[in-house]
MMTF fields as JSON, N, C-alpha, C and O atoms, coordinates in Angstrom:
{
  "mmtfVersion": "1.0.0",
  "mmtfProducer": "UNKNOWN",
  "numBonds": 287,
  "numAtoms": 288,
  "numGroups": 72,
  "numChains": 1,
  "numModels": 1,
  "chainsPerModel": [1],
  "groupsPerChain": [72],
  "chainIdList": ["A"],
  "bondAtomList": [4, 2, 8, 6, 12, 10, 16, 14, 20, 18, 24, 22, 28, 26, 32, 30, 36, 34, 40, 38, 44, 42, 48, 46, 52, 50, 56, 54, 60, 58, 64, 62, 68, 66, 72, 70, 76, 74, 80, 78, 84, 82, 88, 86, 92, 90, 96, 94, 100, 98, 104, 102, 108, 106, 112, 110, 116, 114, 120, 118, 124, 122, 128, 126, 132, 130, 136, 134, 140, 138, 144, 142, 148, 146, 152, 150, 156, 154, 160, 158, 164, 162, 168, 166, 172, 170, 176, 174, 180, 178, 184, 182, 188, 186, 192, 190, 196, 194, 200, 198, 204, 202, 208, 206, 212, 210, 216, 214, 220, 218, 224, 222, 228, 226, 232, 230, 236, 234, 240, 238, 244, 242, 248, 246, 252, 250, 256, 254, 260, 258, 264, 262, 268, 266, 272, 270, 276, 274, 280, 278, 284, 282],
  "bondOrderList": [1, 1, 1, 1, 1, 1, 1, 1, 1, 1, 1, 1, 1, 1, 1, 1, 1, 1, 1, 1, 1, 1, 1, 1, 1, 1, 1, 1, 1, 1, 1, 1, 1, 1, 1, 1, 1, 1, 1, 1, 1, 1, 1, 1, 1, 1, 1, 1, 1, 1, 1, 1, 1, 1, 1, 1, 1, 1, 1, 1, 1, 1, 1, 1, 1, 1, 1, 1, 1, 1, 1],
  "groupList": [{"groupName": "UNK", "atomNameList": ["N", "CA", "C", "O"], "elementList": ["N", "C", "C", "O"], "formalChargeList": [0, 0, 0, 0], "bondAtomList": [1, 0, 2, 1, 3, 2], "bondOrderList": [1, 1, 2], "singleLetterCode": "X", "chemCompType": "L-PEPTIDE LINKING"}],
  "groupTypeList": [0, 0, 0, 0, 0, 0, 0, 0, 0, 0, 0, 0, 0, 0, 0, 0, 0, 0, 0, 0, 0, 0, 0, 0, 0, 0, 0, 0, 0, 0, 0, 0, 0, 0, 0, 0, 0, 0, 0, 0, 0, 0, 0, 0, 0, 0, 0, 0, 0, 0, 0, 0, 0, 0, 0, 0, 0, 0, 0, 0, 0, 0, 0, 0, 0, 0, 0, 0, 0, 0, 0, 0],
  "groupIdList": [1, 2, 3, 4, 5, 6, 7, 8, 9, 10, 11, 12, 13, 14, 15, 16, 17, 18, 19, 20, 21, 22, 23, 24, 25, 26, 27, 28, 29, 30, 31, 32, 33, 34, 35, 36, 37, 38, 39, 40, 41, 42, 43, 44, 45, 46, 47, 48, 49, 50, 51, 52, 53, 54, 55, 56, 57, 58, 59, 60, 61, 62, 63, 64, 65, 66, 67, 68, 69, 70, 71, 72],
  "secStructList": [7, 7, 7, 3, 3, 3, 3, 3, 1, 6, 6, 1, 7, 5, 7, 7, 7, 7, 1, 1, 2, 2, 2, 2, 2, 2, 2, 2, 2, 2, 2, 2, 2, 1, 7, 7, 3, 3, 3, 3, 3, 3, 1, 1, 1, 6, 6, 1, 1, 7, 7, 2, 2, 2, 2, 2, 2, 2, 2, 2, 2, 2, 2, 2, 2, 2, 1, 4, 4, 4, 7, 7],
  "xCoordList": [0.838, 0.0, 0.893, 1.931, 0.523, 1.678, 0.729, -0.444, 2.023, 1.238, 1.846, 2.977, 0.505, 0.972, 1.618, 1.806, 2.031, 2.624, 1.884, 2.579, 0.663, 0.404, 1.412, 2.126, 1.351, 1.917, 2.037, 1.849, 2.442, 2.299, 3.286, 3.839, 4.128, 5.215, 4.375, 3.949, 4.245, 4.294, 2.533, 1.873, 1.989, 0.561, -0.013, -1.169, 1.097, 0.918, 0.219, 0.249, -0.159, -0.23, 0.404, 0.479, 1.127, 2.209, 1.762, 1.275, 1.886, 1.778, 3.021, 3.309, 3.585, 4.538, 4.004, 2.889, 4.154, 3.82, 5.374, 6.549, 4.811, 6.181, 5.507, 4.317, 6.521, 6.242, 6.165, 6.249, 6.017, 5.749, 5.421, 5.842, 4.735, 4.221, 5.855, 6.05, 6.526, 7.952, 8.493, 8.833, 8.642, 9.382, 8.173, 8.594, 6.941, 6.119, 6.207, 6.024, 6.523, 6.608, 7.861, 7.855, 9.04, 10.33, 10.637, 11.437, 10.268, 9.65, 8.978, 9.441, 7.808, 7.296, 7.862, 7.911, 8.505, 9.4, 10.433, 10.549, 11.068, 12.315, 11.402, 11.65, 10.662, 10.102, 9.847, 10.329, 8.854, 8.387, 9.912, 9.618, 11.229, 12.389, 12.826, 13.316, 12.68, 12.924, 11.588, 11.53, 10.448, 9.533, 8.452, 8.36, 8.008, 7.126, 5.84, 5.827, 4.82, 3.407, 3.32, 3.058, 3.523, 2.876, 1.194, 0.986, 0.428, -0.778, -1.29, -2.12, -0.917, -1.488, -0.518, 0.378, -0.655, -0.026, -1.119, -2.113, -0.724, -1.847, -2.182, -1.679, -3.03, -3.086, -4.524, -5.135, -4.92, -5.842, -6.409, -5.73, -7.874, -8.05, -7.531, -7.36, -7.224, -6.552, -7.021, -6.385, -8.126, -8.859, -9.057, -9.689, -8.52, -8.284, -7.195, -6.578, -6.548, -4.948, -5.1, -6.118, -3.535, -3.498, -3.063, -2.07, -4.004, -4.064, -2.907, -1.995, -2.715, -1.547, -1.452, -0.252, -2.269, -2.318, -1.516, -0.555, -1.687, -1.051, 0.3, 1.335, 0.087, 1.582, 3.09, 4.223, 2.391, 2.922, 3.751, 4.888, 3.123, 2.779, 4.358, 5.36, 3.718, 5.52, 6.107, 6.726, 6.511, 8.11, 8.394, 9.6, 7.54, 8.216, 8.834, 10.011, 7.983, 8.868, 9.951, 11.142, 9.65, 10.841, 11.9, 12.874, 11.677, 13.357, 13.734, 14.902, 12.985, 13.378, 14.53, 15.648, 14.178, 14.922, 16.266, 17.355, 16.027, 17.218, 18.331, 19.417, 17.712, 19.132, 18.457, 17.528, 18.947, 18.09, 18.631, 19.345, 18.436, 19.105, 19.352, 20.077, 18.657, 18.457, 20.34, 21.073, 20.498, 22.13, 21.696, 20.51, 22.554, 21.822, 23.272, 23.038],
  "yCoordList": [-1.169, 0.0, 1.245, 1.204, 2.523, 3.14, 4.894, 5.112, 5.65, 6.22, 7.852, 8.09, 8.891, 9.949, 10.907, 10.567, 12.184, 13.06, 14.731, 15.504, 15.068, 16.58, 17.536, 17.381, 18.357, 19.702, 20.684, 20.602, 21.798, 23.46, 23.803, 23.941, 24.137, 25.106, 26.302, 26.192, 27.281, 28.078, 28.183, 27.893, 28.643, 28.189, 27.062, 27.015, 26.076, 24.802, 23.787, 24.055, 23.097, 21.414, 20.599, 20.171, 20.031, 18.361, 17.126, 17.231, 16.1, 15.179, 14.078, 14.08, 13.264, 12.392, 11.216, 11.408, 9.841, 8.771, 8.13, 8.499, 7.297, 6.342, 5.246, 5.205, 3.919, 2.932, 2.19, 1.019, 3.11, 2.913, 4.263, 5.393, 3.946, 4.812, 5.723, 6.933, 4.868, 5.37, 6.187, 7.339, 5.774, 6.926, 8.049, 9.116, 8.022, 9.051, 10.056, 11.239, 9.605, 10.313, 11.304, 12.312, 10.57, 11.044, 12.058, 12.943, 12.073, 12.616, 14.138, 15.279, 13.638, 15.102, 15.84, 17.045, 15.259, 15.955, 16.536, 17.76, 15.861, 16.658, 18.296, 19.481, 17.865, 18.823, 20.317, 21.438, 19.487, 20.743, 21.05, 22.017, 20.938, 21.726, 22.402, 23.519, 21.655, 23.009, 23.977, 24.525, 24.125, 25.136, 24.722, 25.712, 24.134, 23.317, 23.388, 22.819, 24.173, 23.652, 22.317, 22.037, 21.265, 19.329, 19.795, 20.563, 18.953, 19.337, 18.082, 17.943, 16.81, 15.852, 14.594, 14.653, 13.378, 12.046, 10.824, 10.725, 9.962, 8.75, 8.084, 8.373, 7.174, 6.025, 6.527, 7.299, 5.892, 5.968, 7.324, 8.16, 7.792, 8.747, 9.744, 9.344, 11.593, 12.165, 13.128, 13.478, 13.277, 13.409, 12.767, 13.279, 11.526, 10.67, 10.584, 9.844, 11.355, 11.925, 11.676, 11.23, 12.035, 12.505, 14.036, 14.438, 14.983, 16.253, 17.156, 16.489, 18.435, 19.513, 19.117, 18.955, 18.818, 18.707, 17.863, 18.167, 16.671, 15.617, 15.547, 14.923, 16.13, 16.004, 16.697, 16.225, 18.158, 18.909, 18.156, 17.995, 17.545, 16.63, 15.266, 14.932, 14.909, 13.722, 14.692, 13.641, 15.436, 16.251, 16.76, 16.921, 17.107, 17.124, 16.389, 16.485, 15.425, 13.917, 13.61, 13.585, 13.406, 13.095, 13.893, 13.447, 15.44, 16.205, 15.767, 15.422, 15.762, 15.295, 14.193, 14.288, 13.087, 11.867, 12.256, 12.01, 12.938, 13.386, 13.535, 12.961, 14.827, 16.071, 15.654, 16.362, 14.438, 14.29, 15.627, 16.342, 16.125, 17.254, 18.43, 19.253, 18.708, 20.064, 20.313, 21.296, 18.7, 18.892, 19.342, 19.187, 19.865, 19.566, 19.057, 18.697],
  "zCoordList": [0.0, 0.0, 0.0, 0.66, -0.796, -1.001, 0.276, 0.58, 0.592, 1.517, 0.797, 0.373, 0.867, 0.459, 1.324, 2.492, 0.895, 1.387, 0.912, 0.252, 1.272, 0.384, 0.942, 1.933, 0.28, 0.464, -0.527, -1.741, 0.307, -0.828, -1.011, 0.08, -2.053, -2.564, -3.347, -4.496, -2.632, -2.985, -2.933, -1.936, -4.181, -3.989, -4.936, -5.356, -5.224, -6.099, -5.127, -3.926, -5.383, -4.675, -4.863, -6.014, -3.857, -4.502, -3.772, -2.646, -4.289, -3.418, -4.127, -5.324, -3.19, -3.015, -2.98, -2.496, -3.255, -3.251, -2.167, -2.176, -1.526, -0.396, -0.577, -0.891, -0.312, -0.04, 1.411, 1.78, 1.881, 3.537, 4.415, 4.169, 5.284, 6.253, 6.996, 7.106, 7.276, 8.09, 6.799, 7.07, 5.353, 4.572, 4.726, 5.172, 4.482, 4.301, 5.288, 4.998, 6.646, 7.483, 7.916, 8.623, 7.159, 7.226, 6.072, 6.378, 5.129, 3.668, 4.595, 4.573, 5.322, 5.332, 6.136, 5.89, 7.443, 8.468, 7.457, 7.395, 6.79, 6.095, 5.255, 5.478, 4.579, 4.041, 5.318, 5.477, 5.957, 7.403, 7.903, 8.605, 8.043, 8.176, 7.203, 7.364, 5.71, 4.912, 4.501, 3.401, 5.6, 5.742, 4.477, 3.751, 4.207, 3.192, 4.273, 5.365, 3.749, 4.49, 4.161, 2.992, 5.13, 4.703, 5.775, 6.714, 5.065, 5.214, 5.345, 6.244, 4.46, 4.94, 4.819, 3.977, 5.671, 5.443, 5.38, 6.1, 4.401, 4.652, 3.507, 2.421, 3.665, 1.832, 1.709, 2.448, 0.582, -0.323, -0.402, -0.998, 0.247, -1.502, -0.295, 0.856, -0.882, -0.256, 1.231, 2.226, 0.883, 1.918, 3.047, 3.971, 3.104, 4.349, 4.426, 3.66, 5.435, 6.128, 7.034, 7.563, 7.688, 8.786, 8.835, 8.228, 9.721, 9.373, 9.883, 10.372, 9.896, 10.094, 11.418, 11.64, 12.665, 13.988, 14.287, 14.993, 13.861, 14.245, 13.197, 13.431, 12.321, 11.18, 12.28, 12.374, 13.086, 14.219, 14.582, 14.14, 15.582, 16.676, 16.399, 17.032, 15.13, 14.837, 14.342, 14.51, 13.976, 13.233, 14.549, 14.736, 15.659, 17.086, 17.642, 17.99, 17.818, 18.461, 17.106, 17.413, 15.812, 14.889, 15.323, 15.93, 14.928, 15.716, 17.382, 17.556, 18.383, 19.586, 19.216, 19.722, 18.258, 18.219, 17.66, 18.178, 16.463, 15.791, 16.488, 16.416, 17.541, 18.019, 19.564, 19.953, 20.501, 21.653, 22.501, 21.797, 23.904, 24.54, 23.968, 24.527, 22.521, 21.904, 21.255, 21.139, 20.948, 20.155, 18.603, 18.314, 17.638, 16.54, 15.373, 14.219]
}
């Protein structure tokens, strides 16, 4: 099952295709550091995500893991 990635450059729409939930998620964290609105994560049709709230929510805990003790 392949899992998407939306997001905005600029005032375009993109979306990314992954072959797993863990790249999709690592995909959008990288993006949300180089300042990319990611807007949604998740499979099938696009409207069923996971939304900006919770997208927050892991690129927090993802950087926590990165740089643990605020190293970077």
């Amino acid at each position: 099952m392949e899992w998407h990635v939306q997001y905005r450059v600029g005032a375009v729409e993109q979306v990314e295709m992954h072959a797993t939930p863990e790249r999709a998620i690592e995909a959008a964290c990288k993006l949300i550091d180089l300042g990319v609105d990611v807007h949604g994560i998740g499979t099938g049709a696009l409207s069923d995500s996971i939304a900006g709230a919770e997208i927050a929510l892991i690129h927090a805990q993802w950087s926590r893991l990165r740089a643990p003790l605020g190293k970077r």
